[in-house]
C-alpha positions as CSV (number, residue, x, y, z in Angstrom):
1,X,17.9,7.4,8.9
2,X,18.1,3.8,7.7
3,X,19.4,4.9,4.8
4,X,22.3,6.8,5.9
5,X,23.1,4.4,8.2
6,X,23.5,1.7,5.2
7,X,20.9,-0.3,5.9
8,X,18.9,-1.6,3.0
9,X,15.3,-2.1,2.9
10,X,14.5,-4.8,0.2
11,X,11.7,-6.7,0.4
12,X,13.4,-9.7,0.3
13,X,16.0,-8.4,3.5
14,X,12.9,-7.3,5.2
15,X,11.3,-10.9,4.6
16,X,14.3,-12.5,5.9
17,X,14.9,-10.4,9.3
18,X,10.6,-10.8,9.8
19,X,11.3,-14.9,9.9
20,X,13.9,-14.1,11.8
21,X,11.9,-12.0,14.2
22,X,9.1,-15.1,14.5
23,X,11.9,-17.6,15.3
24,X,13.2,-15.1,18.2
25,X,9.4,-15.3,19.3
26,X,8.5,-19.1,19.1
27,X,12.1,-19.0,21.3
28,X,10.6,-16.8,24.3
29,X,7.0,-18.6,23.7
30,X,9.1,-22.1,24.4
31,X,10.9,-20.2,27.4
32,X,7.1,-19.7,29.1
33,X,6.5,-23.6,28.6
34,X,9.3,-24.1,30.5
35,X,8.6,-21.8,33.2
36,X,11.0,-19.1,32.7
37,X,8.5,-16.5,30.6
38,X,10.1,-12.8,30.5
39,X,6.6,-10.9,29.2
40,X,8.8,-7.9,28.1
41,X,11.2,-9.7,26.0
42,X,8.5,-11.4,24.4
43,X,6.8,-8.0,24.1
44,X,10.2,-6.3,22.2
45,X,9.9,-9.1,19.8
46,X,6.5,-8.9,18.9
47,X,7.6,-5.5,18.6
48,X,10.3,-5.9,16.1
49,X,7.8,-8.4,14.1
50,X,5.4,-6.1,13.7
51,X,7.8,-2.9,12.5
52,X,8.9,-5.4,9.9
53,X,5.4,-6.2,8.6
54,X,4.4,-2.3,8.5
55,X,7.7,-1.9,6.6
56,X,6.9,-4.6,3.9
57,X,3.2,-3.5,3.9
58,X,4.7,0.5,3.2
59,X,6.8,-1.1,0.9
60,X,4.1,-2.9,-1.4
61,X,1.5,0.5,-0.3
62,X,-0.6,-2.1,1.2
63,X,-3.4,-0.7,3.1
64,X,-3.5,-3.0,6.4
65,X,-6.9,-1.4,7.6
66,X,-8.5,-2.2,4.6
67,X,-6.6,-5.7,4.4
68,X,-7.6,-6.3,8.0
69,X,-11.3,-5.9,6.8
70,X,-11.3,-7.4,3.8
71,X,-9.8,-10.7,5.6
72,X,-12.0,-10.7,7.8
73,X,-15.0,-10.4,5.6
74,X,-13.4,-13.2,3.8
75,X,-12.8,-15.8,6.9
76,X,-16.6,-14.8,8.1
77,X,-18.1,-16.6,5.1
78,X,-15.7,-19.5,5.0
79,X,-15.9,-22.8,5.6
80,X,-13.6,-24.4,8.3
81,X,-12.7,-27.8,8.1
82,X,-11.8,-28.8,11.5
């Protein structure tokens, strides 16, 4: 449907409308320190983040339930420098 609609999925476009996604999210996040938090509009954006990161990890066939695991096997025996 993207397709035919002339959207193009690079990985680079995809890259650029995820940091845009995060910026819309630190936006609603600074909203809530300022009192005026809208939960569901902070929920739609986490939203659209996370559509962008399954679409670069279909993109690159990365397996995110294996990647989840594997990074957390990784961060369990590391050592944090606080």
């Amino acid at each position: 449907k993207r397709r035919e609609r002339g959207f193009e999925d690079t990985p680079e476009r995809l890259a650029m409308l995820l940091s845009e996604e995060l910026g819309e999210i630190a936006t609603e996040l600074r909203k809530g320190w300022k009192g005026r938090a809208d939960t569901r509009h902070l929920g739609d954006e986490l939203i659209d983040a996370l559509t962008y990161v399954l679409r670069l990890a279909h993109t690159f066939q990365v397996d995110l339930e294996a990647a989840v695991r594997d990074k957390e096997a990784q961060n369990a025996t590391r050592v944090w420098h606080y």
